[in-house]
PyMOL Python script that loads the backbone (N, CA, C, O; Angstrom):
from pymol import cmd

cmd.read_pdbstr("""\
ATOM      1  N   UNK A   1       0.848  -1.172   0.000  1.00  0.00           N
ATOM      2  CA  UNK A   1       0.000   0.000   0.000  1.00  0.00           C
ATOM      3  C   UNK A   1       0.894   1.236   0.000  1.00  0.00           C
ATOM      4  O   UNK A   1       1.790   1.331   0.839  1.00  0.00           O
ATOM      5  N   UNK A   2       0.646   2.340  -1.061  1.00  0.00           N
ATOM      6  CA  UNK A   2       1.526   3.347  -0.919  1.00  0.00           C
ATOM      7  C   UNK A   2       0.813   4.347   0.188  1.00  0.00           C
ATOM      8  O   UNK A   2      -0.343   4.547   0.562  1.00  0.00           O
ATOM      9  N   UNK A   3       2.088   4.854   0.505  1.00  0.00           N
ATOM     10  CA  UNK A   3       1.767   6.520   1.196  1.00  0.00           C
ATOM     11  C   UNK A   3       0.932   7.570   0.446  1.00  0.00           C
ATOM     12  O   UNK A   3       1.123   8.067  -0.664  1.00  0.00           O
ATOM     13  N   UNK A   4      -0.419   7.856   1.689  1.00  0.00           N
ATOM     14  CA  UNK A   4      -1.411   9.059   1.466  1.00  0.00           C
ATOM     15  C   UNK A   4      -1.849   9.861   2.086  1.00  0.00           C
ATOM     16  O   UNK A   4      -2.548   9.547   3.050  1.00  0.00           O
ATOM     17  N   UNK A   5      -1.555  11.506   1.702  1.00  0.00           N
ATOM     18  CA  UNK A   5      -1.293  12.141   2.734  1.00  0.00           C
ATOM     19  C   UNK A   5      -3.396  12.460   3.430  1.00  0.00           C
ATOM     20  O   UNK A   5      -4.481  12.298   2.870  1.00  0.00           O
ATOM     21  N   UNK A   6      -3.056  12.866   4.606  1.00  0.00           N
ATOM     22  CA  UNK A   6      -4.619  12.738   4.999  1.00  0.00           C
ATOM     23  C   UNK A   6      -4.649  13.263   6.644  1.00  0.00           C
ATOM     24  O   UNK A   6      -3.980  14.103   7.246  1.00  0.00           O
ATOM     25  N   UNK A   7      -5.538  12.528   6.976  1.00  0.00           N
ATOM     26  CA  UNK A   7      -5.649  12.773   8.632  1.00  0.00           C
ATOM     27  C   UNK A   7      -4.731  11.552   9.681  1.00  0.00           C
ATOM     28  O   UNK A   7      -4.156  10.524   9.323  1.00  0.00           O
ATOM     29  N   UNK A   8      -4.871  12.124  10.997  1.00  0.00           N
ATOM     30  CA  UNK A   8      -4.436  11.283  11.833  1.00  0.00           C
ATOM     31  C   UNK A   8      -5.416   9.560  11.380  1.00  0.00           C
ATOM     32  O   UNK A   8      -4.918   8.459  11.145  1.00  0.00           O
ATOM     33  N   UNK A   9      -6.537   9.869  11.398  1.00  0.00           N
ATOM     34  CA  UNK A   9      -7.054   8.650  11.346  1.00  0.00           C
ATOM     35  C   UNK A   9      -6.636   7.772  10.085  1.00  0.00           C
ATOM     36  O   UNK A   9      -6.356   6.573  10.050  1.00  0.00           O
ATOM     37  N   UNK A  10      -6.687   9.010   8.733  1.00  0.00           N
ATOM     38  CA  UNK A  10      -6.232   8.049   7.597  1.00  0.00           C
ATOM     39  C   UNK A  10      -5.173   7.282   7.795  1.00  0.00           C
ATOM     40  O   UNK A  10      -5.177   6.083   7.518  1.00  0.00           O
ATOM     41  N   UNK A  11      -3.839   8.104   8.455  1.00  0.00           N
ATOM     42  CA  UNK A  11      -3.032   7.357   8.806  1.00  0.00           C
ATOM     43  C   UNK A  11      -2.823   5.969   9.683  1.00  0.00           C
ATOM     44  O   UNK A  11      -1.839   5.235   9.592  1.00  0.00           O
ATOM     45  N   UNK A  12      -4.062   5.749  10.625  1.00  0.00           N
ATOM     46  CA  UNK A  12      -4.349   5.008  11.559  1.00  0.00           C
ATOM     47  C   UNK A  12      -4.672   3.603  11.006  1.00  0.00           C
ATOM     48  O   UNK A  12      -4.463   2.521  11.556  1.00  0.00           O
ATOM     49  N   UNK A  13      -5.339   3.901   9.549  1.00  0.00           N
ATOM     50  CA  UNK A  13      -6.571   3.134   8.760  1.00  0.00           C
ATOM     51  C   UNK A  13      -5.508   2.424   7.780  1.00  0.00           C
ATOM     52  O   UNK A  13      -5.552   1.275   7.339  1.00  0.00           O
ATOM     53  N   UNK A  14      -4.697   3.259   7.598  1.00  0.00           N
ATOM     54  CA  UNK A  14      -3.702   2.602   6.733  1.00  0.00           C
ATOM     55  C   UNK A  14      -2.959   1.868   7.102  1.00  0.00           C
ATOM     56  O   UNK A  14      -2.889   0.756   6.578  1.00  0.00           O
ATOM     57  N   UNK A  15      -2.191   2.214   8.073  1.00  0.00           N
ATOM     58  CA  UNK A  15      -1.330   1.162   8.805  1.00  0.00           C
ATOM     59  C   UNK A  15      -1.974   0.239   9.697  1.00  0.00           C
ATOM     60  O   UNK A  15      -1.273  -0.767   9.577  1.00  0.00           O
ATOM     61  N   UNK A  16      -2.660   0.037  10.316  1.00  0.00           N
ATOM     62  CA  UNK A  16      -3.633  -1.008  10.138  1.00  0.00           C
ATOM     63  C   UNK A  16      -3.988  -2.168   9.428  1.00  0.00           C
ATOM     64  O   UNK A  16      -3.828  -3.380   9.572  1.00  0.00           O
ATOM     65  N   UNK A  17      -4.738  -1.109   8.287  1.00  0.00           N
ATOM     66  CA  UNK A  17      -4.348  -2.555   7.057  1.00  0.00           C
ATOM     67  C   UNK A  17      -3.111  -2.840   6.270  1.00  0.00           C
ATOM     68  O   UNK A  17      -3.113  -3.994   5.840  1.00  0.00           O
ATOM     69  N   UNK A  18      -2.217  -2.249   5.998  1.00  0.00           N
ATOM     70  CA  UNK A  18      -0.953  -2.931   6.363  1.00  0.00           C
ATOM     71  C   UNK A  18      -0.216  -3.772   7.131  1.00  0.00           C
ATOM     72  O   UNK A  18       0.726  -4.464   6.745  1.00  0.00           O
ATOM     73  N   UNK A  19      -0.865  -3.666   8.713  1.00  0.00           N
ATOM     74  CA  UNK A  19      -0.575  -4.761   9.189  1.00  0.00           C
ATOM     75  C   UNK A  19      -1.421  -6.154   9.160  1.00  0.00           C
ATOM     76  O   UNK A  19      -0.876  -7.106   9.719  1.00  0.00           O
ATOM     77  N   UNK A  20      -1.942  -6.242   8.918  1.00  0.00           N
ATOM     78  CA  UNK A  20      -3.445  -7.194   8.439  1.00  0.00           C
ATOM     79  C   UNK A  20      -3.269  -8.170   7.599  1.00  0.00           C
ATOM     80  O   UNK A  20      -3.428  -9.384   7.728  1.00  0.00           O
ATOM     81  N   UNK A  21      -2.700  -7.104   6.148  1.00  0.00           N
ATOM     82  CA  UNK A  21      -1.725  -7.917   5.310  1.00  0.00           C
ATOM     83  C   UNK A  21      -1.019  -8.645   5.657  1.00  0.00           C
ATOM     84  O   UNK A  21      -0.956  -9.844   5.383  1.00  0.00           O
ATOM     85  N   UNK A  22       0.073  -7.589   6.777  1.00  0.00           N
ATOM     86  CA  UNK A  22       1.474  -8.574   6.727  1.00  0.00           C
ATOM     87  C   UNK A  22       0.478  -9.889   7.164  1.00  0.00           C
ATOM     88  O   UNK A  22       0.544 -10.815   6.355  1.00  0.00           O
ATOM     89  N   UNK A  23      -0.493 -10.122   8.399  1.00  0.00           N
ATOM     90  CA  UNK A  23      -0.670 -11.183   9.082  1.00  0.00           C
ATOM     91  C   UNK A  23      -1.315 -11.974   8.134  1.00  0.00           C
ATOM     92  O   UNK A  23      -1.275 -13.195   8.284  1.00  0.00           O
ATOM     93  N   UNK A  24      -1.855 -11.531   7.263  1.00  0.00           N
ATOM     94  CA  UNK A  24      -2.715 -13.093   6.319  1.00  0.00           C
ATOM     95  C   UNK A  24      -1.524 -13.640   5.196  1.00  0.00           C
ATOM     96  O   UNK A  24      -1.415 -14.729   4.633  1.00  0.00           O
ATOM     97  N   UNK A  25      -0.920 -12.747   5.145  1.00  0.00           N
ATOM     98  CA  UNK A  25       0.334 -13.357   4.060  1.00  0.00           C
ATOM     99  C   UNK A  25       0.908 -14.331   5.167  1.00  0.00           C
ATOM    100  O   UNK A  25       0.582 -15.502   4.973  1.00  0.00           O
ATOM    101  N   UNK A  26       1.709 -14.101   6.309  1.00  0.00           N
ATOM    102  CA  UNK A  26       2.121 -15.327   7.048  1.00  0.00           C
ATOM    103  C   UNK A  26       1.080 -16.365   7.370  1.00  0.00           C
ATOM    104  O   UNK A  26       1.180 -17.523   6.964  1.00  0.00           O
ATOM    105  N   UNK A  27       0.084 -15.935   8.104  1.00  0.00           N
ATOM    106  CA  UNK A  27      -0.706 -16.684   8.390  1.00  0.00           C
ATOM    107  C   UNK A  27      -1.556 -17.818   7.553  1.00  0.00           C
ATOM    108  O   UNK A  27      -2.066 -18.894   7.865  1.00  0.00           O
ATOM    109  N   UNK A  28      -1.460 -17.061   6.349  1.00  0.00           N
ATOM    110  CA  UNK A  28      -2.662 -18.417   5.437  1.00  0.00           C
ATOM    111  C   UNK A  28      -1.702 -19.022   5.071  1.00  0.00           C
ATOM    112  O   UNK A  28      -1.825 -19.321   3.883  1.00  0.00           O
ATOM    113  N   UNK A  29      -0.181 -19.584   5.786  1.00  0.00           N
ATOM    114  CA  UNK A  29       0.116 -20.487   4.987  1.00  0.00           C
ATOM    115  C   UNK A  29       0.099 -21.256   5.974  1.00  0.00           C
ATOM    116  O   UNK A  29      -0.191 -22.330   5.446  1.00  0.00           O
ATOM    117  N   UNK A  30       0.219 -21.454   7.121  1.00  0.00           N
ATOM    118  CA  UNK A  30      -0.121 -22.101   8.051  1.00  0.00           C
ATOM    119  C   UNK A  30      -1.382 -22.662   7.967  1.00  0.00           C
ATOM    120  O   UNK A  30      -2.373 -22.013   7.634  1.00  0.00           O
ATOM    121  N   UNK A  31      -1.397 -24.198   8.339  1.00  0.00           N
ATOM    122  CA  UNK A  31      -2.442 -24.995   8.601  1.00  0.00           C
ATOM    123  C   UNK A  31      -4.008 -24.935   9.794  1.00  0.00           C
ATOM    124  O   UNK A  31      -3.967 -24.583  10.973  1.00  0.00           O
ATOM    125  N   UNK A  32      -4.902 -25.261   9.242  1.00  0.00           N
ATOM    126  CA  UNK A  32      -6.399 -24.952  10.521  1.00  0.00           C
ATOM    127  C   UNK A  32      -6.232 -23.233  10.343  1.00  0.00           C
ATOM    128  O   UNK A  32      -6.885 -22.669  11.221  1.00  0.00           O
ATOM    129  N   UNK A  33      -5.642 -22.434   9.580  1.00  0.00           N
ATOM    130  CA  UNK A  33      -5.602 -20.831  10.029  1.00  0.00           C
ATOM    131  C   UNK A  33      -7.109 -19.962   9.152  1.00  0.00           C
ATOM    132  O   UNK A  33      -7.475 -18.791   9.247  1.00  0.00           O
ATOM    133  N   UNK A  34      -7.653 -21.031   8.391  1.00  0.00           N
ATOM    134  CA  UNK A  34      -8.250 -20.601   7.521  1.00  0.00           C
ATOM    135  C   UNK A  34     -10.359 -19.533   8.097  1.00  0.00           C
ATOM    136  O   UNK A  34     -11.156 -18.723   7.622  1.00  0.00           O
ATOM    137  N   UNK A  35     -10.163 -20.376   9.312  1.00  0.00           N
ATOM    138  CA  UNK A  35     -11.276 -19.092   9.971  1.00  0.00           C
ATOM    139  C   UNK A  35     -10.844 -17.739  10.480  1.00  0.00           C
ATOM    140  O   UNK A  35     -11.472 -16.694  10.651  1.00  0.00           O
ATOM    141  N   UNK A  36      -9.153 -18.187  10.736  1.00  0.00           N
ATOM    142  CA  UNK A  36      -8.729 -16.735  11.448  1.00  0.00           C
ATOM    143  C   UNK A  36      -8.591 -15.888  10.028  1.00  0.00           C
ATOM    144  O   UNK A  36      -8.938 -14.708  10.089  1.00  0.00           O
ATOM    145  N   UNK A  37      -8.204 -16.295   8.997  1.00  0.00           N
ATOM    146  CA  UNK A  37      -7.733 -15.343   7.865  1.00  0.00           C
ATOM    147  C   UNK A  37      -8.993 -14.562   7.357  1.00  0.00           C
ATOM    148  O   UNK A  37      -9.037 -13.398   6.959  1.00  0.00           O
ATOM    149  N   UNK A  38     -10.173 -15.627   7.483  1.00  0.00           N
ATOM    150  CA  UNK A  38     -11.276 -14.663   7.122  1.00  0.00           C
ATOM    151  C   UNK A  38     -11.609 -13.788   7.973  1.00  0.00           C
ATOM    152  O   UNK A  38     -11.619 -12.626   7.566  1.00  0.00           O
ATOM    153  N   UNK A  39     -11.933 -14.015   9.218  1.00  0.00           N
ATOM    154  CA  UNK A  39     -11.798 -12.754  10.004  1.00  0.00           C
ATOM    155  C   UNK A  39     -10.906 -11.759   9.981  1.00  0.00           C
ATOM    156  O   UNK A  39     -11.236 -10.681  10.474  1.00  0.00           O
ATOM    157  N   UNK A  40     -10.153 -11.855   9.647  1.00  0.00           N
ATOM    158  CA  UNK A  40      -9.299 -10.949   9.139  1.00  0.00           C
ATOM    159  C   UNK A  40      -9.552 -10.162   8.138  1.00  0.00           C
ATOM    160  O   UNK A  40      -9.572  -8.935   8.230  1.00  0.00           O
ATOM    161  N   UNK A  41      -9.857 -11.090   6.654  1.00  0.00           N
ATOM    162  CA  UNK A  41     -10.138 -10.241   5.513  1.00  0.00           C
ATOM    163  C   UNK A  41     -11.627  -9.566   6.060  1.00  0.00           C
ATOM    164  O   UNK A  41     -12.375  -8.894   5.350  1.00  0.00           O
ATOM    165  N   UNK A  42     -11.808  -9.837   7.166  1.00  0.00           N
ATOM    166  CA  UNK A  42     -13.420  -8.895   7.353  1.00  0.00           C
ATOM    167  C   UNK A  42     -13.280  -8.021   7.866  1.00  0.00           C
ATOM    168  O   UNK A  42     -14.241  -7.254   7.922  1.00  0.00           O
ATOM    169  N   UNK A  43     -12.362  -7.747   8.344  1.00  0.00           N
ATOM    170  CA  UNK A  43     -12.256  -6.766   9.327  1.00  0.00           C
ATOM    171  C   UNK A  43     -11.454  -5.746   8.396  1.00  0.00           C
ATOM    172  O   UNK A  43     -11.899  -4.642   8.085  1.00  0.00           O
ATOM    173  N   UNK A  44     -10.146  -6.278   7.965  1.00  0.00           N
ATOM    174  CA  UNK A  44      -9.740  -5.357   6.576  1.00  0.00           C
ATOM    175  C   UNK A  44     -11.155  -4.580   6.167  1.00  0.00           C
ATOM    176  O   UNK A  44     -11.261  -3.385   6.447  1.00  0.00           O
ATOM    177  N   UNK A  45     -12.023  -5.144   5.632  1.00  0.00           N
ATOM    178  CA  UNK A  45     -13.160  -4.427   4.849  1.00  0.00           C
ATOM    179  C   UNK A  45     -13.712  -3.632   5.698  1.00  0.00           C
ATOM    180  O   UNK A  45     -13.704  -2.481   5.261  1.00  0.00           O
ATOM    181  N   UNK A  46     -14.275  -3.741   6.903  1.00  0.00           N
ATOM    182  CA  UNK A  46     -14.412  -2.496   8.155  1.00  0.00           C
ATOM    183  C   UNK A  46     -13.741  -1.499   7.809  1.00  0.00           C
ATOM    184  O   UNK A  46     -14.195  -0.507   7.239  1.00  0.00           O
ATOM    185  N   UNK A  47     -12.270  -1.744   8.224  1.00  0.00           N
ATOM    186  CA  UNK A  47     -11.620  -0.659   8.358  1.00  0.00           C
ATOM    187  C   UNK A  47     -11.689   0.294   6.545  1.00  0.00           C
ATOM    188  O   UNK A  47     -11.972   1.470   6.322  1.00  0.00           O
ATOM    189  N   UNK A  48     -11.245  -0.994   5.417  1.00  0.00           N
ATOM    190  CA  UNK A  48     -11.704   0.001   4.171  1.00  0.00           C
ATOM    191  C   UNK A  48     -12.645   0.984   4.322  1.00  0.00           C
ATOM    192  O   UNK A  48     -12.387   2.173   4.514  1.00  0.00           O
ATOM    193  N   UNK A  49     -14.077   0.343   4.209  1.00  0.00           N
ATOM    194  CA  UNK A  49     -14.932   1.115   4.798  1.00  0.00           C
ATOM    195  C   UNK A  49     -15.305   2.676   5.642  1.00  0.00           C
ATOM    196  O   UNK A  49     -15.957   3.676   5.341  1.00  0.00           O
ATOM    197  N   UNK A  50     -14.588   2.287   6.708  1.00  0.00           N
ATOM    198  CA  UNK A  50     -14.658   3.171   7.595  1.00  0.00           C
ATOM    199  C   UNK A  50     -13.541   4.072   7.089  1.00  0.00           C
ATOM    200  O   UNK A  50     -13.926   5.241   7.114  1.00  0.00           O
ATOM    201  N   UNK A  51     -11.986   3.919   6.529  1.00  0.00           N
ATOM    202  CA  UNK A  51     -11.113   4.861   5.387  1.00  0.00           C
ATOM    203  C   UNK A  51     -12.161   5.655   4.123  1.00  0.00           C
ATOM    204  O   UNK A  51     -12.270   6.846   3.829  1.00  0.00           O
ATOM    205  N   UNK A  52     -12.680   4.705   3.692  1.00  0.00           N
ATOM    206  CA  UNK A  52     -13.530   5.216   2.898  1.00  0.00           C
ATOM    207  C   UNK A  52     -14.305   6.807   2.938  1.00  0.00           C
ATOM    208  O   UNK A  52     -14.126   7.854   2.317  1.00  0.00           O
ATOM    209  N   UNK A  53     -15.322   6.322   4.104  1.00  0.00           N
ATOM    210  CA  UNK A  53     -16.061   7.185   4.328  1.00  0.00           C
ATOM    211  C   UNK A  53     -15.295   8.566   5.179  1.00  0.00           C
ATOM    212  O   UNK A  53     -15.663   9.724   4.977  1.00  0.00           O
ATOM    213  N   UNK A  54     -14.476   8.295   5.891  1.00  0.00           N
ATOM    214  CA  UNK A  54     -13.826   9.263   6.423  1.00  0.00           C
ATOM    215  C   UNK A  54     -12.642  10.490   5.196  1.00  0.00           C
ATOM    216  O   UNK A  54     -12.069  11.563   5.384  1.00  0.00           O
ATOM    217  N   UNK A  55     -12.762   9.640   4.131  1.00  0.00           N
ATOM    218  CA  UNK A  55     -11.866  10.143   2.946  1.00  0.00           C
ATOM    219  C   UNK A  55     -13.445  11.338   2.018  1.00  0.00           C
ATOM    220  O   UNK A  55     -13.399  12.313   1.267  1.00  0.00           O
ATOM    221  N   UNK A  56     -14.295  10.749   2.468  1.00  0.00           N
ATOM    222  CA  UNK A  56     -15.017  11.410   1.779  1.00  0.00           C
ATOM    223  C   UNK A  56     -16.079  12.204   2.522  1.00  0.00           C
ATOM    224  O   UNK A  56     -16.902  12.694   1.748  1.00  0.00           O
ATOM    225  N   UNK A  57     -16.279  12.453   3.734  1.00  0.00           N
ATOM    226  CA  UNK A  57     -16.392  13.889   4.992  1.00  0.00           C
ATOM    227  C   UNK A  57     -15.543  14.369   4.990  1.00  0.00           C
ATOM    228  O   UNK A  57     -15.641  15.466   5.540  1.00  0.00           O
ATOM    229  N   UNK A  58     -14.193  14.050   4.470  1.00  0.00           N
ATOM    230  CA  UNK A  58     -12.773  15.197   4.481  1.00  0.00           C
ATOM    231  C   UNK A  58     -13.465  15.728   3.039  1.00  0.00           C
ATOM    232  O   UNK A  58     -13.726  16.913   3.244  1.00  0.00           O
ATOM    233  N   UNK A  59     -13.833  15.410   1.814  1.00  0.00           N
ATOM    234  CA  UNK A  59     -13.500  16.037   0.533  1.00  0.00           C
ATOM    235  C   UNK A  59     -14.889  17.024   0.592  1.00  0.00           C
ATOM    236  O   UNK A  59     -14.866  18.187   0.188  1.00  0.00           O
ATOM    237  N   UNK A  60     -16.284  16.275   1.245  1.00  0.00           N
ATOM    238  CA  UNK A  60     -17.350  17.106   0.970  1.00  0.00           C
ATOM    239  C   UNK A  60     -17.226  18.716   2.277  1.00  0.00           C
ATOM    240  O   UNK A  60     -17.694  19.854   2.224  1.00  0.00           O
ATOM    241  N   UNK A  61     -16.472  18.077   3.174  1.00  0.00           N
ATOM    242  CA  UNK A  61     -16.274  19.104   3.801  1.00  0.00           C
ATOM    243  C   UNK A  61     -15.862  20.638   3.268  1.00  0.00           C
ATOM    244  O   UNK A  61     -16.706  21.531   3.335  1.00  0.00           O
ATOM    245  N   UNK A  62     -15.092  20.789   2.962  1.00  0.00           N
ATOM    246  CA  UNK A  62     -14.612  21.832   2.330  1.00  0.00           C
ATOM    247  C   UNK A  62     -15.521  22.644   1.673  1.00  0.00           C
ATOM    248  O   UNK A  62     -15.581  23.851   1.908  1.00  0.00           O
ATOM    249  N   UNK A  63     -16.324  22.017   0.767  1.00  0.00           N
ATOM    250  CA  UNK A  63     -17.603  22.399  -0.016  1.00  0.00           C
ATOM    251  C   UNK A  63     -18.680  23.034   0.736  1.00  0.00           C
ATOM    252  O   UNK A  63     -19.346  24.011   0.393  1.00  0.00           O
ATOM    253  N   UNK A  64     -18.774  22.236   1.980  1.00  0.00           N
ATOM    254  CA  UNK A  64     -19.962  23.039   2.715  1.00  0.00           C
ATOM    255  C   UNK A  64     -19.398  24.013   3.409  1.00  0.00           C
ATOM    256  O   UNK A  64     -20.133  24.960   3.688  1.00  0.00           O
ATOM    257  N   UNK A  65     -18.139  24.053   3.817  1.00  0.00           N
ATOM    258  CA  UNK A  65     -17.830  25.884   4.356  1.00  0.00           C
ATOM    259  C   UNK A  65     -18.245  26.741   3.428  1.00  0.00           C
ATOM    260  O   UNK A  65     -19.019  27.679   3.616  1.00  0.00           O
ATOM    261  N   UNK A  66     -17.592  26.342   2.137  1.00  0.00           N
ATOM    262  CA  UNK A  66     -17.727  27.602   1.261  1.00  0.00           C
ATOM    263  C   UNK A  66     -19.039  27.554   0.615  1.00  0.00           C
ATOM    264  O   UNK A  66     -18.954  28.176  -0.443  1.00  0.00           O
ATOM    265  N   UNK A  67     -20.088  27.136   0.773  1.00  0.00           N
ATOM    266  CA  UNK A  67     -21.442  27.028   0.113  1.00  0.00           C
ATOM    267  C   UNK A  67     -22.076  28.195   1.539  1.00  0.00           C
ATOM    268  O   UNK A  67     -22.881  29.094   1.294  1.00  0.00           O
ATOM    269  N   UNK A  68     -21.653  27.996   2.630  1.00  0.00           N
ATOM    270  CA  UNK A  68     -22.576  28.588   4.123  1.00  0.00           C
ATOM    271  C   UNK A  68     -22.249  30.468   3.588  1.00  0.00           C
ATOM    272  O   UNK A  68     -22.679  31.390   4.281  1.00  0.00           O
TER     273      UNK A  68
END
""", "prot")
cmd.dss("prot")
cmd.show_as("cartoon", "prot")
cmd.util.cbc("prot")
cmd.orient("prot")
């Protein structure tokens, strides 16, 4: 995942799922790991999610100062 500049949280959201990664890349190769990895990839999607939407109250923001 590359570097994006943003908020404390973007930053939070990112490295996060960066670490997530690192853990399903080790982890799914290991044996019986295969309920933990999905919980994992679910929670990845949370946090997308929640990056998501926080990427886009930063962009509409701006708009509604200058509309008031």
């Amino acid at each position: 995942m590359q570097y994006e500049p943003g908020t404390i949280d973007c930053h939070v959201f990112i490295e996060c799922k960066e670490n997530i990664e690192k853990m399903l890349t080790r982890l799914c190769k290991v044996d019986d790991t295969q309920h933990i990895c999905d919980q994992l990839r679910s929670i990845y999607q949370q946090i997308e999610k929640m990056h998501e939407l926080k990427e886009l109250k930063s962009r509409s923001l701006p708009n509604k100062v200058l509309t008031k």
